[in-house]
C-alpha positions as CSV (number, residue, x, y, z in Angstrom):
1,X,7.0,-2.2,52.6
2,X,10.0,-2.3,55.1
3,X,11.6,0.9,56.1
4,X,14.5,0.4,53.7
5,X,12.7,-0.2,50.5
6,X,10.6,2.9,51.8
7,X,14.0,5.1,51.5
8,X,14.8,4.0,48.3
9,X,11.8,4.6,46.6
10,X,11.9,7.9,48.6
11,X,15.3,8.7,46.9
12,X,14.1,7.5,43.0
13,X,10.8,10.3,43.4
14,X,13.5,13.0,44.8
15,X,15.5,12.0,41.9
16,X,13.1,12.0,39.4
17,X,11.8,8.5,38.3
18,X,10.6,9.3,34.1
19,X,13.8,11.6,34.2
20,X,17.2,11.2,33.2
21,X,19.5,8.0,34.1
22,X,21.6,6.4,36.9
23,X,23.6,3.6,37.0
24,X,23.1,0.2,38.3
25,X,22.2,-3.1,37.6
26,X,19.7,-6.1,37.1
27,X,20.4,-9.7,38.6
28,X,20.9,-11.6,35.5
29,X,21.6,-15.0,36.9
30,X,18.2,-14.7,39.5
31,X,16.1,-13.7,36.1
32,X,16.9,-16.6,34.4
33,X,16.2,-18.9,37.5
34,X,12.5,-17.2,37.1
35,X,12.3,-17.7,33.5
36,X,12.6,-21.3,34.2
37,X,10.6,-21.2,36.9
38,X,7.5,-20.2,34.6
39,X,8.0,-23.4,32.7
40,X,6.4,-25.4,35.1
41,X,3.4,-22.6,36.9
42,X,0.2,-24.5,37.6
43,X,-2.4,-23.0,35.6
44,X,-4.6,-20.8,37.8
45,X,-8.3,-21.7,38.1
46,X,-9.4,-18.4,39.2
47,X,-8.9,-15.5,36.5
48,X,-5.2,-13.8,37.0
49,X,-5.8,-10.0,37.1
50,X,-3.3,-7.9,35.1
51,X,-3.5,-4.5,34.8
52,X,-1.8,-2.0,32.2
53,X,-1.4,1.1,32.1
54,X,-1.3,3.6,28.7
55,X,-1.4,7.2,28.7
56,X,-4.5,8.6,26.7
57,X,-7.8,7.2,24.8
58,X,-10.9,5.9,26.2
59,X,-12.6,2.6,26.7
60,X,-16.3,1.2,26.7
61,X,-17.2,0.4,30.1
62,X,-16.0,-3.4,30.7
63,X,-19.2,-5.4,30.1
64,X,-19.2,-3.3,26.9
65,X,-16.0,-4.3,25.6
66,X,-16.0,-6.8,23.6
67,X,-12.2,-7.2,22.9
68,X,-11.4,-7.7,26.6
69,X,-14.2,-9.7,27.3
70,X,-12.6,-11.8,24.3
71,X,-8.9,-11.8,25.6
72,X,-10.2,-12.9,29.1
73,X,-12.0,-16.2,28.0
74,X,-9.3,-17.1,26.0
75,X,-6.4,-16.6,28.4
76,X,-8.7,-16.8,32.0
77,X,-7.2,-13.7,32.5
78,X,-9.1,-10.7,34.3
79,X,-7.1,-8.0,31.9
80,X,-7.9,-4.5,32.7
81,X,-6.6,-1.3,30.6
82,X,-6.0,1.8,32.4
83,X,-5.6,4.3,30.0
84,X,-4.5,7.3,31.4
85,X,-5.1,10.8,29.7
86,X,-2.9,13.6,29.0
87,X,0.4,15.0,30.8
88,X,-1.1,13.4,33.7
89,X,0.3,10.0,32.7
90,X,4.0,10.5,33.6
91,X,3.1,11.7,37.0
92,X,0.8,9.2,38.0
93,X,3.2,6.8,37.3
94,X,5.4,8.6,39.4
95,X,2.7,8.9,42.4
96,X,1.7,4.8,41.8
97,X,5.9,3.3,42.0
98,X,6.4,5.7,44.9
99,X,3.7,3.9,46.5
100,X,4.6,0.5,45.7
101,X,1.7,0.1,43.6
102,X,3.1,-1.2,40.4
103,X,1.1,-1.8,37.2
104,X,2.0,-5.5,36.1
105,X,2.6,-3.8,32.1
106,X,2.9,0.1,31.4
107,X,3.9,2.0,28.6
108,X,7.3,4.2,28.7
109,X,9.6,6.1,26.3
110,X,13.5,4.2,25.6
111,X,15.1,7.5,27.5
112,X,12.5,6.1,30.7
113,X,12.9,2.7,30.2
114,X,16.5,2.7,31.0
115,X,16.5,5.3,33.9
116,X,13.8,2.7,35.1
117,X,15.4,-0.7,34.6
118,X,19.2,0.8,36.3
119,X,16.7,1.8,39.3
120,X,16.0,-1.9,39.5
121,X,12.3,-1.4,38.6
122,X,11.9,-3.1,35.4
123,X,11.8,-6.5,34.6
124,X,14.6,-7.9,32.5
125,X,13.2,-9.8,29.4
126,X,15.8,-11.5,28.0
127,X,15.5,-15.0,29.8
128,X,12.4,-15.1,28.5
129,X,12.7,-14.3,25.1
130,X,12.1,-17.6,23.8
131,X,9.0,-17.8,25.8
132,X,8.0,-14.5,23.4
133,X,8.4,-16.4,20.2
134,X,5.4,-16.0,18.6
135,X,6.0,-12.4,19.2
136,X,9.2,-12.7,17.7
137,X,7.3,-14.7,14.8
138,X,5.2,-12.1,14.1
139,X,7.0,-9.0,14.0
140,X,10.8,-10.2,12.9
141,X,13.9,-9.8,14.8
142,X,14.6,-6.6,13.5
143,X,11.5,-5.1,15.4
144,X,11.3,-7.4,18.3
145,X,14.9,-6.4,19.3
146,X,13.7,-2.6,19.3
147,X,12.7,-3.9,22.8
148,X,16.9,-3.7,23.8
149,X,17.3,-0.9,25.2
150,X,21.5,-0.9,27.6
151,X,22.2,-4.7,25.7
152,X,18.7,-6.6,27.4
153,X,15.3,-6.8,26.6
154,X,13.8,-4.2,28.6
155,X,10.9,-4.2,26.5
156,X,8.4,-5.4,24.4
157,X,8.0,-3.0,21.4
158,X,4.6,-2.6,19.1
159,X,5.2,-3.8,15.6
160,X,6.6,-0.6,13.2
161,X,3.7,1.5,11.6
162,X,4.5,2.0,7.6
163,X,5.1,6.1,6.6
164,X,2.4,7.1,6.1
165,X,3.3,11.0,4.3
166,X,3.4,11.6,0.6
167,X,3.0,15.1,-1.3
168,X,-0.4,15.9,-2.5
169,X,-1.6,18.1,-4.7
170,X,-4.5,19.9,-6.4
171,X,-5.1,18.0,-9.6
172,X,-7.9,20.5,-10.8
173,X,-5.4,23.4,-10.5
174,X,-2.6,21.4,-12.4
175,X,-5.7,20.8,-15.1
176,X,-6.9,25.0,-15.3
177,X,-3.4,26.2,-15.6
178,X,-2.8,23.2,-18.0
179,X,-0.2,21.8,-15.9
180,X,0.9,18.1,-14.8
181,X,1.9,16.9,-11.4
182,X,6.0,18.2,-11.5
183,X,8.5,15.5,-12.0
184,X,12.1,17.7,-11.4
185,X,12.9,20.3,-8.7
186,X,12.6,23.0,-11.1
187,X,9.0,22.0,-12.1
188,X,8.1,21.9,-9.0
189,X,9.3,25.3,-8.4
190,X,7.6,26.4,-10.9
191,X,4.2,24.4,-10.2
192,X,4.3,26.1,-7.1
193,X,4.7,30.0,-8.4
194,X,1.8,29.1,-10.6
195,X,-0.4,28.6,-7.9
196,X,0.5,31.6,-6.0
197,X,0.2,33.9,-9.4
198,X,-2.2,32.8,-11.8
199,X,-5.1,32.6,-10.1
200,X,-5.9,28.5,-10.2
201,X,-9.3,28.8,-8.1
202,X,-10.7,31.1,-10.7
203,X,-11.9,33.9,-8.6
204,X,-9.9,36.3,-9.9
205,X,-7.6,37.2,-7.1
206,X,-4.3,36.4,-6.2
207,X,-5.1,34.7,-3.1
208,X,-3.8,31.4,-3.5
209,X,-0.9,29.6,-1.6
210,X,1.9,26.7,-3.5
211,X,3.4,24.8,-0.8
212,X,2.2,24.9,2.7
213,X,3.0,23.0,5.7
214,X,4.2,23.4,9.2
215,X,8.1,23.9,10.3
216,X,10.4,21.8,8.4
217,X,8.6,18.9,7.4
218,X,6.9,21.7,4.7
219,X,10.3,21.3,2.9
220,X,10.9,17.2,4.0
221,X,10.9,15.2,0.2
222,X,13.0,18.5,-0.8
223,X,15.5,17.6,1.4
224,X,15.7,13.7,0.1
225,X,15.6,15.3,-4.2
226,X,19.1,16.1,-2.2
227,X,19.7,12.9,-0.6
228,X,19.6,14.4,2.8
229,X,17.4,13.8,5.8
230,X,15.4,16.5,7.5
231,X,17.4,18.9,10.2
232,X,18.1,17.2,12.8
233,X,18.2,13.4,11.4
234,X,21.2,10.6,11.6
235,X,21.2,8.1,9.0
236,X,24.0,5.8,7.2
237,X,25.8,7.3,4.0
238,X,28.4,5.4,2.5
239,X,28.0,3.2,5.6
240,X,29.5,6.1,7.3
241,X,27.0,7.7,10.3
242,X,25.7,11.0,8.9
243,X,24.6,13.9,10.6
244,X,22.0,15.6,8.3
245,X,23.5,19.5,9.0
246,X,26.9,17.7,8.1
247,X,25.9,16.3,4.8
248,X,27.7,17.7,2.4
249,X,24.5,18.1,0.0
250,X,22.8,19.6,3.0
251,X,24.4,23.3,1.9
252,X,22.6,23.0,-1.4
253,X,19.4,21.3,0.0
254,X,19.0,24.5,1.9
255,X,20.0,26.9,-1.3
256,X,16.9,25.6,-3.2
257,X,14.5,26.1,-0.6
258,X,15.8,29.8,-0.6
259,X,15.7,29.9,-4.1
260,X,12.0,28.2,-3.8
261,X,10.7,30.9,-0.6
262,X,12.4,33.7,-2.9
263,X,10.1,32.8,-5.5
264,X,7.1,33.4,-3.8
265,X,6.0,29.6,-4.1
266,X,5.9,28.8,0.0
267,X,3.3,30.1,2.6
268,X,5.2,32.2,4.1
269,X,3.3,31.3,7.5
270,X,5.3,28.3,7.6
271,X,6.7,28.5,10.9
272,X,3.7,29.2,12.9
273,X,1.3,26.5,10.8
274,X,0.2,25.0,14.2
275,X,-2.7,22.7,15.3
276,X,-3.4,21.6,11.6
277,X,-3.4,25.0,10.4
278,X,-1.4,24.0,7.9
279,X,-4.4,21.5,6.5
280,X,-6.9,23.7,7.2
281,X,-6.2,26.1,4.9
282,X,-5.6,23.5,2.3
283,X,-9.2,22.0,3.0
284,X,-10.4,25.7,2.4
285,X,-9.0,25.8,-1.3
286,X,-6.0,28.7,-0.1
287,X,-3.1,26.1,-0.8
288,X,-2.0,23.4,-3.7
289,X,0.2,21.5,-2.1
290,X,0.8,19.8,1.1
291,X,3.2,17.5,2.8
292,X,1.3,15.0,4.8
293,X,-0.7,11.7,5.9
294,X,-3.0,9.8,3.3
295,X,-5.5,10.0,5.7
296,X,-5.5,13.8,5.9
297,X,-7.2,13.9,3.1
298,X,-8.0,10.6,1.5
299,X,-10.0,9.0,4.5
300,X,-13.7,9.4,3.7
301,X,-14.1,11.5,6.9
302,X,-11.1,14.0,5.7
303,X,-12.0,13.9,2.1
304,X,-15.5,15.8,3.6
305,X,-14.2,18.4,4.7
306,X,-12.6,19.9,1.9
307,X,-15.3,18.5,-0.7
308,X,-17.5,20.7,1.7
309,X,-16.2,23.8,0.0
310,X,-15.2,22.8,-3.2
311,X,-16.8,19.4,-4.6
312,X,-14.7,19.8,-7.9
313,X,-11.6,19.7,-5.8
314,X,-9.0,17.1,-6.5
315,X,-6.2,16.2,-4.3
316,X,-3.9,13.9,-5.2
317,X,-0.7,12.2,-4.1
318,X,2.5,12.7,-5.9
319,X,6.2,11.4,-5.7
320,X,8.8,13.7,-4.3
321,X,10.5,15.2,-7.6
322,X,14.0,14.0,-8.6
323,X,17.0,15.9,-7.8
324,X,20.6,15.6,-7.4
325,X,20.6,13.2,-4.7
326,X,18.2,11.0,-6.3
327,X,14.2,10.9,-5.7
328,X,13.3,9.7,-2.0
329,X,10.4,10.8,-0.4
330,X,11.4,12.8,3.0
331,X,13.1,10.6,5.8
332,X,11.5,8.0,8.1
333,X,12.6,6.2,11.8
334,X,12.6,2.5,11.0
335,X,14.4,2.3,14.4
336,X,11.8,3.9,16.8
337,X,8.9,1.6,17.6
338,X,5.1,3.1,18.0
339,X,5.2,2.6,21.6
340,X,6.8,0.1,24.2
341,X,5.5,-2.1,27.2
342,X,7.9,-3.3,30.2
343,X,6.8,-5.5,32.7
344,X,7.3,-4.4,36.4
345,X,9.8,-6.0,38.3
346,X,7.1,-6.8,41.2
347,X,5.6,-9.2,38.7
348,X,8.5,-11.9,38.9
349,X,7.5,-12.1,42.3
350,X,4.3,-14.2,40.9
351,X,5.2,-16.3,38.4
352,X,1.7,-17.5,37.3
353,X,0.8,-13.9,36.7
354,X,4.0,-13.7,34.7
355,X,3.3,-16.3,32.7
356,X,-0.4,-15.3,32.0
357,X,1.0,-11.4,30.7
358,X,3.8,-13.3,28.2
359,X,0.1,-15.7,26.9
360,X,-1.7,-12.4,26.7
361,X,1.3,-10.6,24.5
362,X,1.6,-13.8,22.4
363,X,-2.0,-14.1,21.9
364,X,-2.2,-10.3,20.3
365,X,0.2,-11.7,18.4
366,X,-1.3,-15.3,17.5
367,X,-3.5,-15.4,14.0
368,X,-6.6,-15.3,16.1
369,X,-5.4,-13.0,18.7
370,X,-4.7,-10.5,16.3
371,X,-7.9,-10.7,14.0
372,X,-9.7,-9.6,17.7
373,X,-7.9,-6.5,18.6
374,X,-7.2,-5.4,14.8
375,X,-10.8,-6.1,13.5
376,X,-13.2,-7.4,16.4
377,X,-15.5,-10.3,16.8
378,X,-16.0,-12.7,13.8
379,X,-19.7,-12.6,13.1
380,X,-20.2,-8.7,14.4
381,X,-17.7,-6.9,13.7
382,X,-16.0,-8.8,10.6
383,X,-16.9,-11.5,8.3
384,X,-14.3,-14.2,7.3
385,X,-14.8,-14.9,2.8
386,X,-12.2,-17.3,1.7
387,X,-9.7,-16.2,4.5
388,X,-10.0,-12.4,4.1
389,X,-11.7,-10.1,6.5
390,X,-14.5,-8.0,5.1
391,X,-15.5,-5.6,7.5
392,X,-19.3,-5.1,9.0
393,X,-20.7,-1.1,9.4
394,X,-20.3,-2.5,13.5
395,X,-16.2,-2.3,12.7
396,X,-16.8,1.6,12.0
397,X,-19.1,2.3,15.1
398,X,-17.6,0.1,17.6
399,X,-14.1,-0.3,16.4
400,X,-12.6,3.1,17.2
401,X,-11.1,1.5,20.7
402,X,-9.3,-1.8,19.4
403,X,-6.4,0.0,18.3
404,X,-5.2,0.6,22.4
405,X,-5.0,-3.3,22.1
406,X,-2.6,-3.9,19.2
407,X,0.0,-4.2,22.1
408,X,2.0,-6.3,19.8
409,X,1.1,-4.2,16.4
410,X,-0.9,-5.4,13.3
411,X,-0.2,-6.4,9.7
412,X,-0.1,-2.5,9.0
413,X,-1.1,-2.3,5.1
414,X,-3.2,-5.4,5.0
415,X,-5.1,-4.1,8.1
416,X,-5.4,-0.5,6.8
417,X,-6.3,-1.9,3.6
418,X,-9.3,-3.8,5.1
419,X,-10.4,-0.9,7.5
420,X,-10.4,1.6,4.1
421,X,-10.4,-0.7,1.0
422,X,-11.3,2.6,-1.2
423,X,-7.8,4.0,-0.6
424,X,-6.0,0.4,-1.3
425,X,-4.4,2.0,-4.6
426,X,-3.1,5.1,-2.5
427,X,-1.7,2.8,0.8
428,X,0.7,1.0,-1.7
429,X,1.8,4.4,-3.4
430,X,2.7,5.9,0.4
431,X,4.4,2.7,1.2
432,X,6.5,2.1,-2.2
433,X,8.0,5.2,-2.0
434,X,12.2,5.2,-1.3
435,X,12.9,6.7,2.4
436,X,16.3,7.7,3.8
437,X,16.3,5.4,6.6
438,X,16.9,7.5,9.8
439,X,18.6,5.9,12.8
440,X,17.3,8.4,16.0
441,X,15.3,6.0,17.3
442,X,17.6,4.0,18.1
443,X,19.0,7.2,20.5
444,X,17.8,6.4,23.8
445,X,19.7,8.8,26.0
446,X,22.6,11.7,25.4
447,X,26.3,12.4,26.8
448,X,27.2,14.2,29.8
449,X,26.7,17.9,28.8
450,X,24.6,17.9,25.8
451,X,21.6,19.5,25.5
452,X,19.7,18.1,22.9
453,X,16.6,20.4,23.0
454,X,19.3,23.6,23.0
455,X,20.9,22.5,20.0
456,X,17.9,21.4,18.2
457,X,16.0,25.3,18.8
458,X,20.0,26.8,17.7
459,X,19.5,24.9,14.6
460,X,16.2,25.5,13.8
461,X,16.8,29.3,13.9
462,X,20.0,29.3,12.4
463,X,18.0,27.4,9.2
464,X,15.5,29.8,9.1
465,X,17.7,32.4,9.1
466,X,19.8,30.8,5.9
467,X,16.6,29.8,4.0
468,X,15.1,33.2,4.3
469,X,18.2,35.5,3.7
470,X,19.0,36.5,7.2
471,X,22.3,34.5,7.4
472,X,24.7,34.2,4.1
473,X,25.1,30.5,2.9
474,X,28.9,31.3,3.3
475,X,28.4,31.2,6.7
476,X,27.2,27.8,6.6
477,X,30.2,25.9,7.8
478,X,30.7,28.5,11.1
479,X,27.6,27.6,11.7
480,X,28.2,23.8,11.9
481,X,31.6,24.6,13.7
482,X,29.2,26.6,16.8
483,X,27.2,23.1,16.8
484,X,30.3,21.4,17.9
485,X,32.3,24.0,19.9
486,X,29.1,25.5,21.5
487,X,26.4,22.7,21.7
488,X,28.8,19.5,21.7
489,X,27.7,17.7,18.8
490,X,30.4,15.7,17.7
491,X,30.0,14.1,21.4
492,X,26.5,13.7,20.6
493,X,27.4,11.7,17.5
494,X,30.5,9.8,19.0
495,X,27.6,8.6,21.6
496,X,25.3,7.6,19.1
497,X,27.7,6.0,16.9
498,X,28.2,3.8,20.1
499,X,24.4,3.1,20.6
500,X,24.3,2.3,17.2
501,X,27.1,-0.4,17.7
502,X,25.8,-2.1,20.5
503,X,22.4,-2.6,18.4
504,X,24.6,-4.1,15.4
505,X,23.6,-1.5,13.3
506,X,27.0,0.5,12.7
507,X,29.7,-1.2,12.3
């Protein structure tokens, strides 16, 4: 490394490499000389090594793992997956750029990715686009061009998971207290007194909890019986850009809840439900109903754990209840993707190896590629009957790794719906259900002078405040002229709106 790359490097560590964002700018005209130059690499006859790095999980040792060992016949490729755990990720990233020693693929958030690529670091991806195609095939443009992050490619995003939340509910309380699953806002208020007061569990106390949950997402399909997202959201209303706290519904969204907390029907632990808490006491038989993932309690593994204490125990899932806005269940980001890969911008420097990471992505993505890391090897971990993959008991014993490869995502229901067959009925329930579409993560950075995480803890205090009496409704819209005057949110949405127009999404 010569002694001016040294400073520079030097400079991007003092600044803070997975922090904030600079200007600058990538050589678009060189980038598409490389692309071309790919076209016509000489295939290597020694394995290429590529090496990516992912914060958290763990491996089988390499002549264990049978997914890699797959991927490098294929490709002759040497790939090796670094997975690194914890907080420690960010910083050994950090430490390894600093040094010059560049993972060929890592993982970062779209806030990084950006700070990264106007350092000069990243890789632009947009000459090489078409090269990506069965990429492109497999996941639609829509996803694939989550990848854009400042008007390029920058990225190469996993495929979109599918919500996976719903409401579920004790069935055998509904049944003692001679009850069904509540349709309307009101009988869901009342469902949820019930439990709390007439004794569901049959052990003659008055220990029972309604609703439970953790923070807002307790109250999240509440919020869409209004037509609202969650605190906090942006989503399109009237093809208008709409700032959940601004709604105009929102003022009522939050009245109900009052209403619902005044009647006694919410676990008043709410707030403080952390690290599952929240789950736990609904496993125990304390709560009836829960905002939360199918496989909280569906999976086979979950389902034990609260059939442990009460075999006669019924949980089921139920649609959000209709209200004045309609009947959607909570909010969801179609416009974040799972997780995103960049290439390093050291790796152009080798167009073979360049080459052989675009095969590797395509591959994941390729009919055969993807049946490896979703499901395994055909014959062990999976049998083929008629075209459709019926698992082995090797999938459950060895499979809980391949999921770190799915670089390019998987066929989300039919995959989940092969992994847990029993819960197929349940998987298109959670999936069927109407979402407010929610546009934050499509947010990559923030203005000059906004703090988000400031205005986000303001808000969430100011709410609790309102939905537990502590704060007048009438005071609602002083409280959203503090979020503009104070916090600076109407810059935060002018800058969205503009994020949102450069990815075609607002018009």
């Amino acid at each position: 490394m010569n002694r001016k790359f040294t400073m520079v490097i030097s400079m991007l560590v003092t600044g803070g490499l997975l922090a904030g964002c600079s200007g600058g700018a990538t050589t678009a005209g060189t980038d598409a000389n490389k692309a071309k130059e790919t076209a016509t690499v000489k295939t290597p006859e020694k394995p290429v090594k590529i090496e990516v790095a992912r914060p958290g999980g763990n491996l089988p040792k390499p002549e264990e793992d049978l997914v890699k060992q797959g991927i490098d016949k294929k490709l002759n490729v040497d790939f090796n997956l670094v997975m690194i755990g914890g907080t420690d990720y960010k910083n050994q990233i950090n430490v390894r750029l600093a040094a010059g020693n560049y993972p060929d693929v890592f993982e970062l958030e779209p806030g990084e990715i950006k700070s990264f690529a106007d350092k000069g670091l990243l890789l632009d991806l947009t000459p090489y686009v078409e090269k990506l195609k069965p990429v492109l095939d497999f996941q639609g443009k829509e996803d694939f061009e989550r990848g854009v992050i400042g008007g390029k490619q920058f990225a190469i995003g996993r495929d979109a998971n599918l919500p996976f939340n719903t409401f579920l509910i004790r069935k055998d309380w509904l049944d003692k207290l001679g009850m069904k699953a509540p349709t309307t806002l009101e009988e869901f208020k009342t469902v949820a007194k019930a439990f709390v007061e007439q004794d569901p569990d049959g052990n003659g106390k008055k220990d029972t909890i309604g609703l439970t949950g953790f923070e807002f997402d307790t109250f999240a399909p509440l919020f869409g019986s209004f037509g609202v997202g969650s605190p906090g959201n942006l989503y399109l209303k009237n093809g208008k850009l709409t700032d959940a706290m601004f709604d105009p519904a929102m003022k009522d969204a939050l009245t109900y809840i009052k209403d619902l907390i005044d009647s006694g029907g919410v676990d008043m632990e709410y707030i403080t439900n952390k690290n599952g808490l929240a789950l736990e006491k609904a496993y125990q038989g304390k709560a009836g109903i829960i905002y939360t993932g199918w496989q909280s309690f569906l999976r086979k593994d979950s389902e034990l754990k609260w059939k442990s204490v009460n075999p006669n125990a019924q949980w089921v899932q139920m649609a959000s209840p209709t209200g004045p806005g309609g009947q959607f269940d909570a909010s969801y980001d179609y416009g974040k993707a799972p997780q995103y890969f960049v290439i390093s911008k050291a790796v152009e420097k080798d167009p073979a190896k360049l080459q052989k990471i675009l095969d590797v992505f395509n591959y994941m993505a390729s009919p055969e590629g993807l049946n490896l890391v979703s499901y395994g090897v055909e014959g062990r971990h999976y049998k083929l009957n008629g075209g459709k993959v019926e698992p082995t008991e090797l999938m459950d014993t060895e499979g809980g790794y391949f999921s770190l490869y799915q670089m390019a995502g998987r066929k989300e229901l039919e995959y989940l719906s092969t992994r847990f067959p029993y819960v197929e009925k349940e998987l298109k329930f959670t999936n069927e259900q109407p979402r407010i579409k929610i546009l934050n993560g499509y947010i990559y950075n923030y203005p000059a002078g906004f703090n988000k995480n400031d205005m986000d803890r303001f808000t969430k205090d100011e709410i609790i405040k309102f939905i537990h009496g502590k704060r007048p409704l009438t005071e609602y819209d002083q409280f959203l002229g503090t979020l503009n005057s104070t916090f600076k949110n109407d810059a935060y949405l002018e800058h969205a709106a503009k994020l949102l127009k450069e990815k075609g999404v607002l018009k």
